[in-house]
C-alpha positions as CSV (number, residue, x, y, z in Angstrom):
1,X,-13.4,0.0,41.3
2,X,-15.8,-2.7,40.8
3,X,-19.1,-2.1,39.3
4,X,-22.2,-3.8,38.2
5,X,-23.0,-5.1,34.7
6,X,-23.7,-2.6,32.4
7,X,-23.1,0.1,34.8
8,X,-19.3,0.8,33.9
9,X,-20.5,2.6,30.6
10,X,-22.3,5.3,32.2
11,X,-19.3,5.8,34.8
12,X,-16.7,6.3,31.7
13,X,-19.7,8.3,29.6
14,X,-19.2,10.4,33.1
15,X,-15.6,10.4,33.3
16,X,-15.2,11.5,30.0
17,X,-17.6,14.5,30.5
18,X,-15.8,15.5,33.4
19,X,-12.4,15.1,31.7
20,X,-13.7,17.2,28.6
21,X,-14.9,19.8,31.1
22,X,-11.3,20.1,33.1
23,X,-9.6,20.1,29.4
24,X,-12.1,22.8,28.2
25,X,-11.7,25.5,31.5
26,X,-7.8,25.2,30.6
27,X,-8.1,25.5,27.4
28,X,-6.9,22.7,25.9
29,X,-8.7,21.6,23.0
30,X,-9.6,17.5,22.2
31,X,-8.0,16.3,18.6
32,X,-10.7,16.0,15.7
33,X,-10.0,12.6,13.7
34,X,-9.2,13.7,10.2
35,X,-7.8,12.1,7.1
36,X,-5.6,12.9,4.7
37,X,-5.9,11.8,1.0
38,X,-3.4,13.1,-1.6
39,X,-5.1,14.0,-5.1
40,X,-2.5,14.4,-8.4
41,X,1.0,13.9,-8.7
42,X,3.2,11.5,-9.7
43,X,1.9,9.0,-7.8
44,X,-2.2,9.5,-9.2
45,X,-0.8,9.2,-12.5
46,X,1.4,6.2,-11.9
47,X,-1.2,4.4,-10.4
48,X,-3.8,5.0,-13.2
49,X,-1.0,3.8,-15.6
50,X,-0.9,0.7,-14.3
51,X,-4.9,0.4,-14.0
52,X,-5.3,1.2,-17.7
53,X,-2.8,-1.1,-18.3
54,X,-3.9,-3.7,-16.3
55,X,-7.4,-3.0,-18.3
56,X,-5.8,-3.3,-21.5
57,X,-4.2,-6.8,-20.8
58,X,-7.0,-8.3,-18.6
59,X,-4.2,-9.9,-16.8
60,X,-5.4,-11.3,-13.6
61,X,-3.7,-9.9,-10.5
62,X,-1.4,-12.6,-8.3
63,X,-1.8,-12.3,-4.5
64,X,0.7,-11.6,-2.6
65,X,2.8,-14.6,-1.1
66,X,1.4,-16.9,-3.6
67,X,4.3,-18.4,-5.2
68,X,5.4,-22.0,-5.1
């Protein structure tokens, strides 16, 4: 299908509508973005270790790759 400039967005804003609709009268749900962030355990505690230590020593941190 070729379209006009700028016109393809409002086709796919219409697609997806319809699509949403179809999914919605079979009851199938769309997925929700969501993220998952681990608070505690071993691995909070680790990493604030090595911050505080890193604070302690004012050491400066090397990049990654960068040796001769």
């Amino acid at each position: 299908m070729t379209t006009k400039p700028g016109t393809q967005f409002g086709i796919k804003r219409r697609a997806y509508m319809m699509i949403k609709a179809a999914f919605a009268e079979n009851g199938i749900k769309m997925a929700v973005p969501t993220v998952h962030v681990e608070s505690g355990g071993e691995t909070a505690a680790a990493a604030h270790q090595a911050t505080q230590t890193l604070k302690k020593s004012k050491a400066p941190l090397e990049a990654v790759g960068d040796t001769p």
